[in-house]
Backbone bond lengths (Angstrom), bond angles and torsions (degrees), N, CA, C in turn:
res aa  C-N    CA-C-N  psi(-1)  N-CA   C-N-CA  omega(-1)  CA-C   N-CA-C  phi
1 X - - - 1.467 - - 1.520 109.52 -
2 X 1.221 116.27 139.28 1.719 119.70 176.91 0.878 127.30 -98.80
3 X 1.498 138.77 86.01 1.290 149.62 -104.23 1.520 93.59 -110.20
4 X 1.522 129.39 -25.59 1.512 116.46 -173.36 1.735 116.44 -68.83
5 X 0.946 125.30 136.28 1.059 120.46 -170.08 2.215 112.51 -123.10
6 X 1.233 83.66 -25.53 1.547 96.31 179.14 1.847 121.64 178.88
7 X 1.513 112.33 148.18 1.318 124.15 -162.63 1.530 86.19 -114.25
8 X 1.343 104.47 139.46 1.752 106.42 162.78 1.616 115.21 -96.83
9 X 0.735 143.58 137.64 1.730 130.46 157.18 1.335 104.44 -148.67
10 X 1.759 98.76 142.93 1.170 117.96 -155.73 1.963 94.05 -106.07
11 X 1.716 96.09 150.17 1.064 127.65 -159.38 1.489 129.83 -124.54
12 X 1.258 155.46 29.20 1.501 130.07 -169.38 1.742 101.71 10.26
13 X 1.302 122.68 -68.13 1.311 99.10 -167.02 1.462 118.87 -144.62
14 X 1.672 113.32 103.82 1.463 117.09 -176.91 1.100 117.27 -31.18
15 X 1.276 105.62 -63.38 1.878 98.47 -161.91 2.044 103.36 -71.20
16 X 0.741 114.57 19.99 1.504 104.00 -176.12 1.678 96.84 -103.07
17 X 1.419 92.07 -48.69 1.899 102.47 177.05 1.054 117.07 -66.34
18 X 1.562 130.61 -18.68 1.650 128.56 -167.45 1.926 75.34 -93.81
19 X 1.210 115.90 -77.96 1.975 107.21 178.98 1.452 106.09 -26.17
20 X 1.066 136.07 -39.14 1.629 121.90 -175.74 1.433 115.24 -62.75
21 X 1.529 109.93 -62.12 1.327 122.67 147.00 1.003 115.03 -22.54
22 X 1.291 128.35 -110.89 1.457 131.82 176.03 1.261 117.62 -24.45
23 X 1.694 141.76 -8.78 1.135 129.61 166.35 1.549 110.13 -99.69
24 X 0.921 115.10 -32.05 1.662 125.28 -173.37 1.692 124.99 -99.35
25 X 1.312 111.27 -37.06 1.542 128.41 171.03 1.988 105.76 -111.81
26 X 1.427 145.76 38.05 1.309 146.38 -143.01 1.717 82.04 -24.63
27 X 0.860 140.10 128.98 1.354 168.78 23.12 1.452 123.86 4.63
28 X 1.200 111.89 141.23 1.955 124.38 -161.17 1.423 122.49 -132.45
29 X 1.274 120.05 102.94 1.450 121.70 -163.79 2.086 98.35 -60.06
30 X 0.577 116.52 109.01 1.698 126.50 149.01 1.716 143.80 -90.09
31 X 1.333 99.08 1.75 1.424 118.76 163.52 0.928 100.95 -169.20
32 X 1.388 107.56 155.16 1.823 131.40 139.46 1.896 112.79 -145.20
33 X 1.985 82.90 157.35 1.262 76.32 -159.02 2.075 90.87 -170.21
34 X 1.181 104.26 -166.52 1.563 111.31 -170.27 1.438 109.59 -130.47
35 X 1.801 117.70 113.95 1.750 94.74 -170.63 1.424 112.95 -73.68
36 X 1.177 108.48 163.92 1.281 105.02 -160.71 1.595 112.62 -117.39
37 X 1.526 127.49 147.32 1.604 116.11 -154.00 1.504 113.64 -60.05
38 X 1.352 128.15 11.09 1.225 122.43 -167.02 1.722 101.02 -106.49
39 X 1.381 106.04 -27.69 1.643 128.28 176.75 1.260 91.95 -68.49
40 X 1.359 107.91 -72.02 1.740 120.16 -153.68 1.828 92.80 -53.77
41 X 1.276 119.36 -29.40 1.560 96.73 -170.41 1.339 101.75 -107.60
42 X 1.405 150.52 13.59 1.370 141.36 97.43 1.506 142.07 13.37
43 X 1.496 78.08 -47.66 1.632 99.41 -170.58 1.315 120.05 -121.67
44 X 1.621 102.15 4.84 1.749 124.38 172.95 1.793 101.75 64.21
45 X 1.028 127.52 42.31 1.064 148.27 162.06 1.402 130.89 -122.48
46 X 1.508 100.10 65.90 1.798 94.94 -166.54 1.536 100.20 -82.86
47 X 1.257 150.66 -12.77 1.451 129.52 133.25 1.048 136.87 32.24
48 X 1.665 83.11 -79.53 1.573 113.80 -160.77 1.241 110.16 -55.39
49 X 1.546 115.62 -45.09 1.387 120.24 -149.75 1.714 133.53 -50.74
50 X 1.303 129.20 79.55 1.108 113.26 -156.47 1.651 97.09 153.93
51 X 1.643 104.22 -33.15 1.431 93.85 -164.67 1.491 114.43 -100.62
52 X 1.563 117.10 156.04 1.078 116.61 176.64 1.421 144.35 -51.00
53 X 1.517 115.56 146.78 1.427 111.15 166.13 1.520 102.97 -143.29
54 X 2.041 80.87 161.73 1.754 95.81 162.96 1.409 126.69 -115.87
55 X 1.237 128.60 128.53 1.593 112.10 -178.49 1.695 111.48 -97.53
56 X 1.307 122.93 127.25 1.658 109.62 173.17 1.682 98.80 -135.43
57 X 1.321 88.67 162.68 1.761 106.28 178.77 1.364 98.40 -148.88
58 X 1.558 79.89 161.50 2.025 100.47 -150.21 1.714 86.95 -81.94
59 X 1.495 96.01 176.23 1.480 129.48 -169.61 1.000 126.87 -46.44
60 X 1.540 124.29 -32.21 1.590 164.40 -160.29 1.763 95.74 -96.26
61 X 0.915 101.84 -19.33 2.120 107.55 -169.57 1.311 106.35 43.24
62 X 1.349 126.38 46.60 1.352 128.05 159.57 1.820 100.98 -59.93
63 X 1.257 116.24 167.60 1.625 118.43 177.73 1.465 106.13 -116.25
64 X 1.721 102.31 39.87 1.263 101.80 145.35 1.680 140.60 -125.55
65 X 1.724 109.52 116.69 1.305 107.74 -148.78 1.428 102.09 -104.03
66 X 1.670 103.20 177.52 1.813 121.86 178.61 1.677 76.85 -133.79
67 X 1.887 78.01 120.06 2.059 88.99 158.97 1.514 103.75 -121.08
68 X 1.460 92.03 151.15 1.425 98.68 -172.44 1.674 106.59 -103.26
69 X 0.913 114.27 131.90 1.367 120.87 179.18 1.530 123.14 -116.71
70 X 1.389 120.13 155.43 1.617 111.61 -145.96 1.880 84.99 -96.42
71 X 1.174 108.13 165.36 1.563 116.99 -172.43 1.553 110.72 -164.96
72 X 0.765 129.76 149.60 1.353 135.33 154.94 1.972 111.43 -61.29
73 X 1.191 105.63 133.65 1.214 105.79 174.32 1.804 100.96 -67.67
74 X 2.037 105.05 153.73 1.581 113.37 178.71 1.518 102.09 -106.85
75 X 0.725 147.31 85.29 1.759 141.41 -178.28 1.378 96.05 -65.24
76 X 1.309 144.74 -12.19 1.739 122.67 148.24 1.668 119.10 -90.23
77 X 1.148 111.73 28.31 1.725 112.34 -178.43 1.862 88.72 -96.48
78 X 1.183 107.82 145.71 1.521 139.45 -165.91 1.290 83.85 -143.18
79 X 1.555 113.92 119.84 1.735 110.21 153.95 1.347 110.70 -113.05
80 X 1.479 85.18 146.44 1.820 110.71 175.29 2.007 90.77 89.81
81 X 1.111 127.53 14.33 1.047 144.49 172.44 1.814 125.43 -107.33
82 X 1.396 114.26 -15.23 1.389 114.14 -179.41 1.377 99.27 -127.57
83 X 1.785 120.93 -177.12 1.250 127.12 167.65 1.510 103.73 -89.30
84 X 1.552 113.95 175.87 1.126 112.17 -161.76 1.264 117.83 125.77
85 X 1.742 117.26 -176.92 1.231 127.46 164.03 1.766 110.90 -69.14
86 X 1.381 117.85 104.56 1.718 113.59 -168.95 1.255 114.58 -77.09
87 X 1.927 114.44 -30.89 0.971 125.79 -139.67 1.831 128.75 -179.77
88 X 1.199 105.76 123.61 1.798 93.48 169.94 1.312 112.11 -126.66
89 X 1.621 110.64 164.99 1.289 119.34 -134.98 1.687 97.32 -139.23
90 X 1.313 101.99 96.99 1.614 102.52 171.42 1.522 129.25 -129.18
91 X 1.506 84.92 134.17 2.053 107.61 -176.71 1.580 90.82 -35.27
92 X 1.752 101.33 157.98 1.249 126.11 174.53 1.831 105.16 -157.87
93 X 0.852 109.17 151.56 1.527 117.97 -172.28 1.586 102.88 -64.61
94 X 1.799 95.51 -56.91 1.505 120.06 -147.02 1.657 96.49 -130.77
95 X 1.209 137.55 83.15 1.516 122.61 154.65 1.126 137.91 -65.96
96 X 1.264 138.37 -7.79 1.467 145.34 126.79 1.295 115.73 -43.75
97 X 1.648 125.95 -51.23 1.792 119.72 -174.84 2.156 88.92 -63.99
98 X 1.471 102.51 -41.32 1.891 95.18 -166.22 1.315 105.92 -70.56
99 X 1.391 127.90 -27.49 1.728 118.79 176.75 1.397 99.37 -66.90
100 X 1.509 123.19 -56.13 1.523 102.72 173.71 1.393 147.64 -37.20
101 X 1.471 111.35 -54.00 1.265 140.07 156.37 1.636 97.52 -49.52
102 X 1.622 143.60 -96.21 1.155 132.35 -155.99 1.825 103.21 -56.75
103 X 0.956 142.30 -18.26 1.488 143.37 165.66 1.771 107.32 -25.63
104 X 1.116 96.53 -41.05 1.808 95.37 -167.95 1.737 86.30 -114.70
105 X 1.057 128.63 39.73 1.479 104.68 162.88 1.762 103.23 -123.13
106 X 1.672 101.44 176.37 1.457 94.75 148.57 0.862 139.98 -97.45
107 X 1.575 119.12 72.08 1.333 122.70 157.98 1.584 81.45 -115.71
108 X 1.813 96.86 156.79 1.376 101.79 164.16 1.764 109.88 -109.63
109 X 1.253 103.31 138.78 1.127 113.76 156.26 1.695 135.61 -61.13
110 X 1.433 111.69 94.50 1.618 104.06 -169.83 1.319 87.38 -116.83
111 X 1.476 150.50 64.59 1.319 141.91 143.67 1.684 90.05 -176.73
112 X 1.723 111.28 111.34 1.442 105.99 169.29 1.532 112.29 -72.39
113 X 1.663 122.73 -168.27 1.128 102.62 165.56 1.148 126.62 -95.78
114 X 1.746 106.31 165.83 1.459 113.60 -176.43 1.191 113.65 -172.57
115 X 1.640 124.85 144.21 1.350 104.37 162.82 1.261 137.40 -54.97
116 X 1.200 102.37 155.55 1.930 109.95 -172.12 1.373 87.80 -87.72
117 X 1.811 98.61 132.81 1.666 105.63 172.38 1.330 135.77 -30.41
118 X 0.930 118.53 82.94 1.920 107.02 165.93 1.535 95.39 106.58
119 X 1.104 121.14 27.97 1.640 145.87 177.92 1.229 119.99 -143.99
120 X 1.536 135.98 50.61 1.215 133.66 164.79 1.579 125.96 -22.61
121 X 1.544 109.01 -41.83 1.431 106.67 -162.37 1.552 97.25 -102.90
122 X 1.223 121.98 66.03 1.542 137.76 177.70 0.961 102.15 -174.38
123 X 1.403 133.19 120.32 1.521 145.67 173.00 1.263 106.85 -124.50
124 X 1.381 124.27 110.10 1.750 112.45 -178.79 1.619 110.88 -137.99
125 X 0.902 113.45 166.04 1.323 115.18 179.90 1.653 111.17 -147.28
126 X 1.247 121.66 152.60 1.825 150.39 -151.39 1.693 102.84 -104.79
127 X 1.430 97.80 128.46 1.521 97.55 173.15 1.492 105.44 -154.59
128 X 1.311 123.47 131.71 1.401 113.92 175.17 1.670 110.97 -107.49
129 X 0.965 82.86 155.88 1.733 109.57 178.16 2.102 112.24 -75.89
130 X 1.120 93.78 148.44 1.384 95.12 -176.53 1.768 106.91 -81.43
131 X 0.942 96.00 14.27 1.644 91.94 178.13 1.831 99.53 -119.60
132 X 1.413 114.65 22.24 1.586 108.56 -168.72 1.276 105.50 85.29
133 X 0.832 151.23 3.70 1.473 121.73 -174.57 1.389 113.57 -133.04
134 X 1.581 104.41 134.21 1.523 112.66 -167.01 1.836 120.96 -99.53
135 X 0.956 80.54 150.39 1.960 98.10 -177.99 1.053 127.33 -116.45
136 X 1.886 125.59 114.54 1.104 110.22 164.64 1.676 138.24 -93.44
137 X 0.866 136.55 122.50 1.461 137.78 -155.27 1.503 104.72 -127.35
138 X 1.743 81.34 107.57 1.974 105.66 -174.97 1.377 129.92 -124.46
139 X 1.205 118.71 142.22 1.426 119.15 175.48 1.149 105.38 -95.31
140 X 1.990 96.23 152.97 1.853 78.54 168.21 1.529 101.31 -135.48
141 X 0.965 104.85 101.10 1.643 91.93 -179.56 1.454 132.02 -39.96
142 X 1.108 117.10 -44.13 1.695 118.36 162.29 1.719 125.27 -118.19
143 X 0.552 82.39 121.86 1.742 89.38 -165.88 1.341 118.97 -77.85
144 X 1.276 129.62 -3.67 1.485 157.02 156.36 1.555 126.88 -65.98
145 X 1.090 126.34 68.59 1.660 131.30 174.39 1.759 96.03 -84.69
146 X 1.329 98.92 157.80 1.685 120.95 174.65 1.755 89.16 -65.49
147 X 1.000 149.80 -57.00 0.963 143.53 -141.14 1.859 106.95 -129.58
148 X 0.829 134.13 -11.33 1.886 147.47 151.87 1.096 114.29 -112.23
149 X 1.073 102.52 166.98 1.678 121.72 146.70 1.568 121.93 -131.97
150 X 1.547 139.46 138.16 1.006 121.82 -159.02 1.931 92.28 -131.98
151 X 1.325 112.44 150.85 1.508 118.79 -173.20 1.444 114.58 -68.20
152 X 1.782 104.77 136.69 1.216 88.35 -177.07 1.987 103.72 -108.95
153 X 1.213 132.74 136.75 0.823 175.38 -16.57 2.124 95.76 -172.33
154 X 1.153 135.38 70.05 1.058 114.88 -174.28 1.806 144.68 -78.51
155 X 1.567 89.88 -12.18 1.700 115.82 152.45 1.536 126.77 -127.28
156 X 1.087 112.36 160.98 1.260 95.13 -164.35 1.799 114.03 -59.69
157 X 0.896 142.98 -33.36 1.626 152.28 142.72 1.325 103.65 -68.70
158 X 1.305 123.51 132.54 1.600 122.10 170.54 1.328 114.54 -169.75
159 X 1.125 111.87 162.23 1.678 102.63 -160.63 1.482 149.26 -13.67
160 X 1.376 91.91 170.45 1.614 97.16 179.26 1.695 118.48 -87.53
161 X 1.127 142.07 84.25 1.260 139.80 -119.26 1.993 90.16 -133.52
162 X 0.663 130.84 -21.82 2.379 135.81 172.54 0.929 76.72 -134.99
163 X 1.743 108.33 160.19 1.064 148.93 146.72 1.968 95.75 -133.87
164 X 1.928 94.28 139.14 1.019 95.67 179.70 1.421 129.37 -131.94
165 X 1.169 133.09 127.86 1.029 133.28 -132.05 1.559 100.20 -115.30
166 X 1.636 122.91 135.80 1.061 143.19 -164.79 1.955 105.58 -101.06
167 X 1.370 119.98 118.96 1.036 113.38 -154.60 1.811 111.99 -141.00
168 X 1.191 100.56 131.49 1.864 110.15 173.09 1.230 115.80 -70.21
169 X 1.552 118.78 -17.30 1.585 113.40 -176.70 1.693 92.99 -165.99
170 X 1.345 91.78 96.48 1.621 93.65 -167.94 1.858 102.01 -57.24
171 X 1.658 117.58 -45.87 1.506 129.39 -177.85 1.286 109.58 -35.55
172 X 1.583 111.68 -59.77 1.551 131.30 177.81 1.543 106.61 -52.35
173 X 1.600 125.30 -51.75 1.151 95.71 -165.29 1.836 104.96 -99.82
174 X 0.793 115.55 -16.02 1.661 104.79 145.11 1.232 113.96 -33.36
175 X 1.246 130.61 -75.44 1.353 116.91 -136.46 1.963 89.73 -81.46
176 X 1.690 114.71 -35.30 1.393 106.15 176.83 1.737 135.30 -59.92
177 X 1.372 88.16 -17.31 2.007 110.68 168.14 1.227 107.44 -75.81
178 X 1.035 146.40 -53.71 1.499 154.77 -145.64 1.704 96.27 -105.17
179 X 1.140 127.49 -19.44 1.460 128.59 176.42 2.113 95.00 -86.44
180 X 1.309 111.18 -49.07 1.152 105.63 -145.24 1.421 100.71 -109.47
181 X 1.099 121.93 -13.62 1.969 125.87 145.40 1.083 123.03 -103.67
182 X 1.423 132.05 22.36 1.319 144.73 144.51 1.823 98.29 84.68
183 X 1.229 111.79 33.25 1.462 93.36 -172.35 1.579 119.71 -112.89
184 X 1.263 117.03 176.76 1.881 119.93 163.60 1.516 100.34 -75.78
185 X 1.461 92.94 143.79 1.731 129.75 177.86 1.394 105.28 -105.73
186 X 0.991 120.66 110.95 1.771 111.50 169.26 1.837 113.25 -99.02
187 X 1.178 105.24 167.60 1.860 102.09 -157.62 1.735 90.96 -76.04
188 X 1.472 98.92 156.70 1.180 117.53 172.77 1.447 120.74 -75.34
189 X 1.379 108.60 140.27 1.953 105.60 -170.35 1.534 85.56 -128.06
190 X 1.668 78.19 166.02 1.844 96.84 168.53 1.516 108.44 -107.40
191 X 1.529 122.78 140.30 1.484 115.64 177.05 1.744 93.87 -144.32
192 X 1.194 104.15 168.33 1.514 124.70 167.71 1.560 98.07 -86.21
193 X 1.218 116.94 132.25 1.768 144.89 178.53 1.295 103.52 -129.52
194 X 1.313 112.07 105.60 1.199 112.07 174.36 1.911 118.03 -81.07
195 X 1.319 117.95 -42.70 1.038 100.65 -163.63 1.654 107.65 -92.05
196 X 1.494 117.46 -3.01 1.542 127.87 148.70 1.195 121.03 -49.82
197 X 1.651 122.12 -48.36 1.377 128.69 -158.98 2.092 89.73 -92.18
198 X 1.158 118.24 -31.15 1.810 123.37 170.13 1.257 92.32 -65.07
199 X 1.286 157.32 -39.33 1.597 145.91 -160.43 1.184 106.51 -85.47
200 X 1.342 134.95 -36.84 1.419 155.53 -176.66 1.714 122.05 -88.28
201 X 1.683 109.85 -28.29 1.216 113.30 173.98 1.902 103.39 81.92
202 X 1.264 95.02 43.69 1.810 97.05 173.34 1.510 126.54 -113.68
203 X 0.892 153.16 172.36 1.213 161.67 176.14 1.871 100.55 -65.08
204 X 1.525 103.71 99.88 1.580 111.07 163.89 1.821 119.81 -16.89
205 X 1.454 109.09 -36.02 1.202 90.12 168.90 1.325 113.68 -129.33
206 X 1.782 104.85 73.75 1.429 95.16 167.51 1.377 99.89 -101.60
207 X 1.372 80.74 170.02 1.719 97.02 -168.51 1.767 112.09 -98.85
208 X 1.712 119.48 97.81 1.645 121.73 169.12 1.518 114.77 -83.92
209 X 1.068 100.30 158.30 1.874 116.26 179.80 1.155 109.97 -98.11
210 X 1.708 104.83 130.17 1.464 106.55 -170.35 1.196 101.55 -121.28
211 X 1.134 128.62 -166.38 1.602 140.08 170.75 1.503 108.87 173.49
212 X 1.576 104.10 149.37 1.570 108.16 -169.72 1.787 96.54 -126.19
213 X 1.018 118.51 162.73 1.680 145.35 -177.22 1.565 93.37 -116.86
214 X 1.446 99.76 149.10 1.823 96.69 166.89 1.914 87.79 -151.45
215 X 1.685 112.35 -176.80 0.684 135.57 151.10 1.470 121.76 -136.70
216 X 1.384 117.34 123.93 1.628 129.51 -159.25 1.617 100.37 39.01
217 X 0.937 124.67 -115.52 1.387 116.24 -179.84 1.299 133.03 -112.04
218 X 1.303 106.11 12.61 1.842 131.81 168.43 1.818 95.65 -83.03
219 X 1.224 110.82 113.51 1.471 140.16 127.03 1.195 110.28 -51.80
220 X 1.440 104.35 120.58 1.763 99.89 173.88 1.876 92.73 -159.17
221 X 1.100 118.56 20.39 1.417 107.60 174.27 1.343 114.35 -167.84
222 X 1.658 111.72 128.95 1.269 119.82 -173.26 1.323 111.75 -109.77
223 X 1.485 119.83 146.38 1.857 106.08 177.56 1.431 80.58 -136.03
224 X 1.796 102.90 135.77 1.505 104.31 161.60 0.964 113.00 -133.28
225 X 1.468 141.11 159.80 1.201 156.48 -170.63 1.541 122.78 -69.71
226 X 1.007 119.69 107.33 1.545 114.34 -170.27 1.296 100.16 -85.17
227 X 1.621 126.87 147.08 1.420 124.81 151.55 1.299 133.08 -55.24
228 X 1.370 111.26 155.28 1.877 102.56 171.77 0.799 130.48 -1.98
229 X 1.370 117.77 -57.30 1.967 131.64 -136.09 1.663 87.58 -114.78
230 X 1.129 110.53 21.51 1.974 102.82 159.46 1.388 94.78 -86.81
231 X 1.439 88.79 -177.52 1.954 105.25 -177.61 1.296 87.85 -174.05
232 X 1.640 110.64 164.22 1.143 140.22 177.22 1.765 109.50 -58.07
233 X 1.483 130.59 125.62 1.044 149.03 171.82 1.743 114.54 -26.96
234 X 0.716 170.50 25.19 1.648 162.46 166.94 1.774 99.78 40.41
235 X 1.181 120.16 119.03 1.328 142.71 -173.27 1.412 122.95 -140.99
236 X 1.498 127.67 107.00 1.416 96.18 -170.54 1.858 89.14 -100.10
237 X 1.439 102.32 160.31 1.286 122.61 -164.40 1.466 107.69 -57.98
238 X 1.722 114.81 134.85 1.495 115.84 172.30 2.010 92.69 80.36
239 X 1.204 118.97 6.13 1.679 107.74 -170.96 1.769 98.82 -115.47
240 X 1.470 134.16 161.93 1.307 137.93 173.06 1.388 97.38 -77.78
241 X 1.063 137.22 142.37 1.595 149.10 148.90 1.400 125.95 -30.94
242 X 1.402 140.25 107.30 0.927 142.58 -146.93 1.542 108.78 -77.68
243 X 0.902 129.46 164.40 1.935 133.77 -151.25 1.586 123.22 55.43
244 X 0.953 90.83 -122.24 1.838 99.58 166.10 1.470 115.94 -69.43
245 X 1.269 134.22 88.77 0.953 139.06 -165.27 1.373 130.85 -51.31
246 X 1.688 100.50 -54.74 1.451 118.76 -152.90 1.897 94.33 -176.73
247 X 1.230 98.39 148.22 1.696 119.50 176.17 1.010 109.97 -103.76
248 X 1.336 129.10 157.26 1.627 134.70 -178.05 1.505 95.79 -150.22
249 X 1.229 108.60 126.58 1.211 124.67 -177.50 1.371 116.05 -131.31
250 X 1.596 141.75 120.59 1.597 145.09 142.51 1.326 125.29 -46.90
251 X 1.266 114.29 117.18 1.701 116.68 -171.41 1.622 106.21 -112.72
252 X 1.555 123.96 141.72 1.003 127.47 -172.63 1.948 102.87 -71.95
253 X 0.919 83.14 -50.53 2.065 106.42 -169.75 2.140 102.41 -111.14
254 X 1.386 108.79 70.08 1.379 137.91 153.80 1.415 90.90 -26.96
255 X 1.344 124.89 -96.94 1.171 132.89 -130.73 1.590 109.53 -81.82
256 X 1.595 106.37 -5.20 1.388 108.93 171.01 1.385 113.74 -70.40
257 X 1.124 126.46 -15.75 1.091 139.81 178.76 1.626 152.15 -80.10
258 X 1.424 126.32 101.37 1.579 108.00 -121.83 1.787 91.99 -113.08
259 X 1.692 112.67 19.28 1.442 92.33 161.25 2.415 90.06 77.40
260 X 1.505 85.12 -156.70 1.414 145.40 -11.86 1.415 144.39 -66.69
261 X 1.769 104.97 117.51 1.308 111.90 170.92 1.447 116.13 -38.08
262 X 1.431 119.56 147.59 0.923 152.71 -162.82 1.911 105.64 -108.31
263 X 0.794 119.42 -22.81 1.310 157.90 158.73 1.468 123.16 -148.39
264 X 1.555 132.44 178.92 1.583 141.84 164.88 1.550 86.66 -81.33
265 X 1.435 85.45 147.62 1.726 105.98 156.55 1.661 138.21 -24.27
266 X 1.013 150.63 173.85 1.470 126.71 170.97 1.565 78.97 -168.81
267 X 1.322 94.86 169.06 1.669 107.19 146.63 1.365 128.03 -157.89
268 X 1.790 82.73 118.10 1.265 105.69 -146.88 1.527 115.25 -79.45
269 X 1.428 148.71 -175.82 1.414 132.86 -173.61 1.672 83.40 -98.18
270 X 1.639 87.78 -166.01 1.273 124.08 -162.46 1.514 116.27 68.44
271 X 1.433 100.12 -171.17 1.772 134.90 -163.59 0.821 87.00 -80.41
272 X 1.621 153.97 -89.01 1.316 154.93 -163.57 1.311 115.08 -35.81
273 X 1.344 142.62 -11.16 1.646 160.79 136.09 1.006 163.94 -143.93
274 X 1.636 94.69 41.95 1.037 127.17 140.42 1.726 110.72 52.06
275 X 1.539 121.46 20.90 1.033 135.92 161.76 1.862 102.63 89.21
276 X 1.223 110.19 4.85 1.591 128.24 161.99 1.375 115.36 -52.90
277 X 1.331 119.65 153.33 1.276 128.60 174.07 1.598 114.12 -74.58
278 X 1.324 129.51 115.04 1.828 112.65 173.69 1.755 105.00 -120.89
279 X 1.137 100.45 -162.76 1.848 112.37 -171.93 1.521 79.67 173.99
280 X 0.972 100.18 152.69 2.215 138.52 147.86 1.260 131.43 -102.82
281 X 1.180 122.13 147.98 1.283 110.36 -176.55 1.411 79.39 -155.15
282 X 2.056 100.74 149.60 1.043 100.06 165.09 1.647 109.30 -107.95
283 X 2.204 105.91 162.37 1.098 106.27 -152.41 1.724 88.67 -133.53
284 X 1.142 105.52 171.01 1.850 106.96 -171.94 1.229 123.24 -29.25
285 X 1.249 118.92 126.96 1.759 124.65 -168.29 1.190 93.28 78.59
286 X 1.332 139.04 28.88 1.071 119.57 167.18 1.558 134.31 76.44
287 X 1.873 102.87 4.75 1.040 111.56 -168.17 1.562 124.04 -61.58
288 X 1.786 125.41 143.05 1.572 106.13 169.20 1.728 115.76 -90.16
289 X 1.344 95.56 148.25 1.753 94.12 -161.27 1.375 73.03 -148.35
290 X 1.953 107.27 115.20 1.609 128.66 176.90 1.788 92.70 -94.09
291 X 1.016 114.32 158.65 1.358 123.62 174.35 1.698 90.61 -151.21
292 X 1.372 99.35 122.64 1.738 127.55 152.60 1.321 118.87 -93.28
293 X 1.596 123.10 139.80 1.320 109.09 160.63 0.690 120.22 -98.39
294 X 1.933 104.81 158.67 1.615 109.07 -167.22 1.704 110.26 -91.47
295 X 1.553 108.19 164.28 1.222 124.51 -158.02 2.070 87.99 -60.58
């Protein structure tokens, strides 16, 4: 089962970011709407309550979405620079036809494509968003590992398939993910990151520690190790975290699950749950990690 269900990222202005999307990645607005104080304090963001969002899903109409949510811009947020949510990671047919195509947009390109070290059959390439927030967009030529399987690609842009998580103790929050979303840990490797080791000012091929989370044989979460000179994300109090906000995840077995909520459960409206029970909890670095239950 593919447990991601939705990415939050925060915006000055939804509908401008769901149109960016939708012009450059066809992405499809499917709601809008206002979170509401019972959401907003869910997510320890009573702020929020009041302010807008957009929900869209890619081309393929998989039911997995990126909502954009309204925020105050952070003029000290550095991405790919703090812990946290760093990043999401979506299949593409063709990453050569999408470097072309994003070439003339605004997103910038800070990682062309290429294979990922010591992974031939993954070619991906880095693009950030004008609101901070970065994207990885990958092919995979075979979608068959001894031990995963990873999606193969049904429009040319198509879902949000990792989310990757920026981390102070990659060991620690391994072992606290896989305890507290019930999932498999796979061993930690060393690879060359290029546009990690460009954020940091390191030698192209230094070598960061990665590690992936799966469920049954869906991969859907990466935690990597930040160097020293990270720090905690810039947040102003009662506000969502600027870039990648927050994760949303579908769980088979809800109630196995002991939090800690951040609030009790609710169920909240919209598309994103489908009239399901959810809660948040936050998880190392402070991360927000929404959990919906599944049908």
């Amino acid at each position: 089962m593919h447990l991601i269900r939705a990415a939050t990222l925060v915006t000055p202005d939804p509908d401008a970011a769901a149109a960016l999307y939708g012009r450059w990645m066809d992405y499809t607005v499917v709601e809008r709407g206002e979170i509401t104080p019972e959401l907003a304090a869910s997510w320890a963001a009573r702020r929020g309550a009041g302010r807008r969002f957009t929900v869209c899903r890619p081309a393929s109409e998989h039911a997995v979405y990126l909502r954009f949510v309204q925020g105050e811009a952070q003029p000290d947020y550095r991405p790919l620079r703090t812990y946290g949510w760093a990043a999401i990671e979506i299949c593409v047919q063709d990453v050569e036809a999408v470097a072309a195509r994003l070439a003339a947009s605004p997103f910038e390109i800070i990682g062309p494509p290429a294979p990922l070290d010591g992974m031939p059959n993954i070619v991906a390439m880095q693009v950030q968003g004008p609101n901070g927030e970065v994207v990885f967009l990958t092919q995979i030529l075979s979608p068959t590992f001894p031990d995963f399987d990873l999606p193969q690609a049904e429009s040319l842009i198509d879902r949000l398939f990792i989310l990757v998580l920026a981390s102070s103790d990659l060991e620690g929050a391994k072992a606290w993910l896989a305890g507290a979303l019930k999932l498999g840990a796979g061993p930690t490797i060393e690879l060359a990151y290029g546009v990690l080791s460009d954020a940091f000012g390191l030698a192209p091929d230094h070598k960061h520690q990665i590690a992936t989370l799966s469920h049954g044989r869906d991969v859907f979460l990466e935690v990597d190790q930040y160097p020293a000179d990270a720090g905690p994300r810039p947040v102003r109090p009662g506000d969502l975290p600027p870039g990648v906000a927050m994760a949303t995840f579908v769980h088979p077995d809800f109630d196995a699950l002991q939090g800690p909520w951040i609030t009790p459960p609710h169920s909240p409206p919209g598309v994103i749950y489908g009239g399901a029970r959810a809660a948040t909890m936050a998880g190392p670095d402070g991360v927000l990690i929404e959990i919906v239950e599944s049908a």
